[in-house]
MARVO-498220 format. One line per field, with one value per residue (C-alpha): x, y, z. Coordinates in steps of 0.25 Angstrom, whole numbers. Layout:
<recs>
u = (X, ...)
v = (Y, ...)
w = (Z, ...)
</recs>
This chain:
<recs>
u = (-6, -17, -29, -30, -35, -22, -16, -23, -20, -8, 5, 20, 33, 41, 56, 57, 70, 75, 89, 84, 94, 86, 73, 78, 72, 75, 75, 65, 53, 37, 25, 16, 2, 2, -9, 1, 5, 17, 9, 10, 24, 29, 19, 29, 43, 38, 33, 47, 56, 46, 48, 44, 39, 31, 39, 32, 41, 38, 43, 47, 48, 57, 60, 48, 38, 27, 14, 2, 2, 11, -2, -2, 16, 14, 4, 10, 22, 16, 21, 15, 14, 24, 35, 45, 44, 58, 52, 61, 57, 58, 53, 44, 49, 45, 37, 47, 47, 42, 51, 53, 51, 58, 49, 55, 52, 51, 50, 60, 66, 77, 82, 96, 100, 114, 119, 127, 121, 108, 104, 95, 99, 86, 83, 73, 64, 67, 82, 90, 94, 94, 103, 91, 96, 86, 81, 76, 85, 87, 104, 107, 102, 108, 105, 111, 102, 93, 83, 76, 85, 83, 91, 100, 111, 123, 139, 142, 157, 167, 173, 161, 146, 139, 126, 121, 108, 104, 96, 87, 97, 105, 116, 122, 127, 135, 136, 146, 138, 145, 138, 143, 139, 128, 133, 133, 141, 139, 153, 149, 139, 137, 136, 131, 118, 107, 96, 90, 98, 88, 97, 111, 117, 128, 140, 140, 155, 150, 161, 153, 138, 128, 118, 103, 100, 89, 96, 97, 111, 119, 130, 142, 151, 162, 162, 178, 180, 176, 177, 172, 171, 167, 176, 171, 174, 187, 193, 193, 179, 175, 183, 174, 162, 167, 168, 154, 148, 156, 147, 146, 150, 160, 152, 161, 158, 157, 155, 152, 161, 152, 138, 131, 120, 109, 96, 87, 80, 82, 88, 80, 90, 104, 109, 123, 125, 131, 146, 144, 146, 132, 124, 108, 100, 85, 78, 66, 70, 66, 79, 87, 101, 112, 125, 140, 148, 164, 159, 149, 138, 125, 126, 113, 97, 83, 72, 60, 47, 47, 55, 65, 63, 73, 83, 91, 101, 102, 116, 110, 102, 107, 93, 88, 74, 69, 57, 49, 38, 29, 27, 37, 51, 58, 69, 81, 91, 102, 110, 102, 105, 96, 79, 71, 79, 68, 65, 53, 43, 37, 24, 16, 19, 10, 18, 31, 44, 51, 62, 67, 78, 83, 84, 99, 97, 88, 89, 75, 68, 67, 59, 53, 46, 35, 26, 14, 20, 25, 36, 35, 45, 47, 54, 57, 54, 40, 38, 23, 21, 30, 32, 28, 23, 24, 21, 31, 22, 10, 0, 0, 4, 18, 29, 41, 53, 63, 67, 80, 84, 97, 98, 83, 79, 71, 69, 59, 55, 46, 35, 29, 42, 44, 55, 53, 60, 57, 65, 67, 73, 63, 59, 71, 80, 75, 78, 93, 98)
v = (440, 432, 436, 445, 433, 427, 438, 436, 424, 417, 422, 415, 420, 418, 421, 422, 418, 416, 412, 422, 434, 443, 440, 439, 448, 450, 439, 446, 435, 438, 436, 431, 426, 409, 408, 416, 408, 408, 420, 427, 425, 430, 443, 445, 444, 452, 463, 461, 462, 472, 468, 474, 462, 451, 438, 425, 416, 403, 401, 389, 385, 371, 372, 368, 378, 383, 378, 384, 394, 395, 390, 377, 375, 379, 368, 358, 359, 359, 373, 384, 399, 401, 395, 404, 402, 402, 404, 403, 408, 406, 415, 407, 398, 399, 390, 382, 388, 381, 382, 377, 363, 354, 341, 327, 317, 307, 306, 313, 304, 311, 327, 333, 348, 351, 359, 368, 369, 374, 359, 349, 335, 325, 309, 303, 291, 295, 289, 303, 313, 327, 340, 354, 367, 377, 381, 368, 363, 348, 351, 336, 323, 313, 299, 286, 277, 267, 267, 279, 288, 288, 298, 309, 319, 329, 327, 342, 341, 353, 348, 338, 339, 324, 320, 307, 298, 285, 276, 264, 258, 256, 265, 280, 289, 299, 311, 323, 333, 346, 359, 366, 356, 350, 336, 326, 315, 300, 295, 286, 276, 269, 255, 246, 246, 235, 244, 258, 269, 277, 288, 295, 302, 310, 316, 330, 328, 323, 310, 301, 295, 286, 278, 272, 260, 252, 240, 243, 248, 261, 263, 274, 280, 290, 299, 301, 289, 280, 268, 267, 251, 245, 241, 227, 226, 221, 230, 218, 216, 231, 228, 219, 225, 238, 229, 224, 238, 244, 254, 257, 274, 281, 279, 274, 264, 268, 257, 261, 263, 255, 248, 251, 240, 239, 242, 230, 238, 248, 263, 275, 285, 291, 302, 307, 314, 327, 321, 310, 300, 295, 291, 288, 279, 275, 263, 255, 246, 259, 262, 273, 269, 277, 274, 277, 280, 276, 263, 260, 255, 256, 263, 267, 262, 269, 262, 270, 266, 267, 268, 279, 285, 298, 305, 318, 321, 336, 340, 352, 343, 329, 324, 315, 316, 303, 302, 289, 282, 284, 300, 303, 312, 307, 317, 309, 314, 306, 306, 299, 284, 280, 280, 287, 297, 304, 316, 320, 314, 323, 320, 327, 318, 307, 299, 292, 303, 303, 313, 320, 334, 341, 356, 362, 374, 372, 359, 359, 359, 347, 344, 330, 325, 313, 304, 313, 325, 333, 340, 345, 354, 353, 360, 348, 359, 359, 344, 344, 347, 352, 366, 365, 356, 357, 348, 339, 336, 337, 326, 321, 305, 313, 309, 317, 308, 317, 331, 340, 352, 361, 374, 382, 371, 359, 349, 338, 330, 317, 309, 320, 323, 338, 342, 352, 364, 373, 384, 384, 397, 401, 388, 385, 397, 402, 389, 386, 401)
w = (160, 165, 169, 181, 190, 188, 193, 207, 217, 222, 215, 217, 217, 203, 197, 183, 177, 160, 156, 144, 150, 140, 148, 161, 172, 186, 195, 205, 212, 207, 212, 200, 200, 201, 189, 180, 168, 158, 149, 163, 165, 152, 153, 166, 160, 149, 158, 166, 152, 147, 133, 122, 114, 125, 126, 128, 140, 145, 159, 165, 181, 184, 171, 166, 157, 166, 157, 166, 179, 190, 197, 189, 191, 206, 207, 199, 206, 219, 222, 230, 226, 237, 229, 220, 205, 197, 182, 170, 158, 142, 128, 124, 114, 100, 90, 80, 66, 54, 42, 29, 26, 14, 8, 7, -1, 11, 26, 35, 44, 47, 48, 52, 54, 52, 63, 58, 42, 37, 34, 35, 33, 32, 30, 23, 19, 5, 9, 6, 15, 11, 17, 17, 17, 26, 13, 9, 0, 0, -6, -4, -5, 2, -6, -2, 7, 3, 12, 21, 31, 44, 50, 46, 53, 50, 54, 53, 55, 53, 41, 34, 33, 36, 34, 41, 36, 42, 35, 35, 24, 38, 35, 38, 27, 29, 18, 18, 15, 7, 10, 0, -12, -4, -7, 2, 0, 7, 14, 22, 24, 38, 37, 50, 56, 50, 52, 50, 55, 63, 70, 69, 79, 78, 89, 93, 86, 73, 75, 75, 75, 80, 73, 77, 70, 70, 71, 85, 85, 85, 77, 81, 67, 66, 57, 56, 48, 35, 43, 58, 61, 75, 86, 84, 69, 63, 51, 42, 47, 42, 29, 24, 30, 20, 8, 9, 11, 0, -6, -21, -17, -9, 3, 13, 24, 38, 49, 63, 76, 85, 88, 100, 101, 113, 106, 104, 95, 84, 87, 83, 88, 94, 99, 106, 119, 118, 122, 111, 121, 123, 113, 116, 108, 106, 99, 98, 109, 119, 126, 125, 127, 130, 124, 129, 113, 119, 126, 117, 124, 128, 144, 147, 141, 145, 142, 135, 133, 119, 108, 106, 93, 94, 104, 104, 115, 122, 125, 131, 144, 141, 139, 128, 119, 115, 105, 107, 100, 112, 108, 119, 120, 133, 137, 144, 153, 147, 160, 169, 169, 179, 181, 171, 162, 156, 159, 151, 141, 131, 125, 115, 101, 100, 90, 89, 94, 81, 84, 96, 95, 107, 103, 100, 108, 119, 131, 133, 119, 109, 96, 94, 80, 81, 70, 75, 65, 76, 79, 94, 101, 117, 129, 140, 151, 143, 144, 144, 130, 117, 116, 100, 89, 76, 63, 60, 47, 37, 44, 58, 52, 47, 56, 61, 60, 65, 69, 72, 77, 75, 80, 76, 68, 70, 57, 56, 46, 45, 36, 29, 22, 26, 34, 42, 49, 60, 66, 83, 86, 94, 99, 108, 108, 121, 128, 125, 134)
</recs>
């Protein structure tokens, strides 16, 4: 424990508590020593567990990790050693992994983990996308655009596998992709927007998906047809719009179900809500809009004060990460619709947020990829700092332009051409029970 002098002056009265029912111990008050810290703290559960090999905890109170003494939360909080403490707490959660990583020939501007396969699907500058397998095999390459991709994502169906790769030729490709022969096959091509396509985001139904453009616009496509057109286009209209775009392959045509227009500026992102009936949205004209699917329209706009350069959505606590080119993450509460819907800025980066990704098993954890070559994983009960850092590339000038996480497995790639895996099994395990 600490020093012997810590063990002398003021104490207060504690209850530990864990939602680890293998660490749990008796509900039963203690007087502990106020300079004790969280070193302290886990020598005591051990001695209570008696364990054979000494686990390191973390301990939070308010839901908040404690980061100094109980002197130091007692005074921040304007608390007296007569109060009781309630103290929750944690194993320690473990460092991410470094595995293998697999070369490209260009930057990474995009990656993709399937969720149910043992693939990597990733877009680059080099205008092809190319399916991974976890031992490094590149068994597909998928060619077709003319010009760098931007964005790529799986539609894992129980029937078909679909690969999805947005592109600065202004078009989406979808490919079927055939496991067994490791084909992948383009059906259709999605025709529509007049500028880059920047994001894709797909419905936790795989029927359809949204597109981020930086025309400024969002386009929304089906998946269970050739030919989706708009409610405002006639069928003779979308005739001859067809013969025009006739392509010289079997690719077949696919026009969009609906624009959704209210950015005056470009649209770096989209993501759905956990009901698919929601869709957010972030651009370069600072607003983060929210927008209703049936109606379509635009219900709701925050303003932000710079631009929104990514956003993921947690169906786990309804909050939304934002990466912005002021170095911050803002965490949202996406059901707030009036004053100040941020919760929290995280700040540690100090470049442009590229690329934001809330973890798949825990509520509180998300990883974030920025141009200063970082990868940084955080714990929003942890605000003041990340809980871990690690290199998102070989000098500090390399960028990360995006990040993903399925599972144990977080997938970043950038400028430096390298994409690179870690494993998270430690990492976050502890904090989804």
């Amino acid at each position: 424990m600490e020093d012997s002098k810590s063990n002398e002056g003021p104490k207060v009265q504690v209850r530990f508590t864990t939602q680890q029912s293998k660490y749990a111990i008796a509900d039963t008050p203690i007087m502990i020593p106020i300079q004790f810290k969280k070193s302290s703290l886990s020598q005591i559960i051990n001695q209570i567990l008696d364990l054979d090999t000494p686990v390191k905890f973390e301990f939070l109170i308010d839901g908040k990790f404690l980061k100094g003494s109980l002197k130091k939360y007692l005074d921040d909080n304007n608390l007296s050693s007569e109060n009781q403490l309630l103290i929750e707490y944690i194993e320690a959660m473990q460092p991410p992994q470094s595995l293998p990583s697999y070369q490209h020939d260009d930057w990474i501007s995009s990656v993709s983990i399937s969720q149910h396969k043992n693939l990597i699907l990733t877009g680059s500058y080099d205008k092809v996308a190319r399916i991974w397998d976890m031992s490094g095999n590149c068994i597909s390459n998928l060619l077709g655009h003319t010009a760098p991709i931007k964005t790529v994502s799986w539609i894992e169906k129980k029937d078909a596998t679909y690969c999805l790769t947005g592109s600065n030729d202004n078009t989406v490709r979808i490919w079927e992709f055939n496991e067994n022969s490791g084909n992948s096959t383009p059906v259709f091509e999605c025709k529509g927007h007049e500028g880059t396509i920047e994001d894709i985001a797909i419905t936790k139904t795989n029927d359809y998906f949204a597109t981020a453009s930086f025309d400024s616009n969002i386009k929304i496509w089906g998946m269970n047809s050739t030919l989706d057109m708009e409610e405002e286009e006639e069928n003779d209209e979308v005739e001859n719009k067809q013969k025009k775009r006739k392509l010289s392959s079997d690719i077949k045509i696919k026009n969009s179900m609906a624009t959704l227009k209210g950015h005056t500026n470009g649209v770096n992102c989209v993501v759905f809500d956990k009901n698919n009936y929601t869709l957010y949205s972030g651009g370069n004209d600072h607003s983060l809009r929210f927008w209703n699917i049936e109606a379509r329209s635009n219900t709701f706009t925050l303003n932000c004060e710079k631009v929104i350069n990514s956003i993921d959505f947690s169906a786990q606590n309804n909050l939304l990460a934002t990466g912005h080119s002021d170095k911050f993450i803002r965490i949202w509460d996406s059901r707030i619709k009036e004053g100040s819907s941020v919760k929290l800025r995280l700040t540690s980066h100090n470049k442009w947020v590229s690329s934001v990704k809330w973890s798949p098993k825990s509520p509180y954890m998300l990883v974030s990829g920025s141009y200063d070559s970082s990868v940084k994983f955080w714990d929003i009960r942890s605000s003041s700092s990340p809980l871990y850092t690690i290199k998102g590339g070989n000098e500090l000038d390399d960028k990360v332009l995006c990040v993903d996480w399925v599972n144990d497995l977080v997938a970043t790639g950038g400028s430096d051409t390298i994409l690179r895996l870690h494993s998270t099994s430690g990492i976050d395990s502890t904090n989804s029970q």
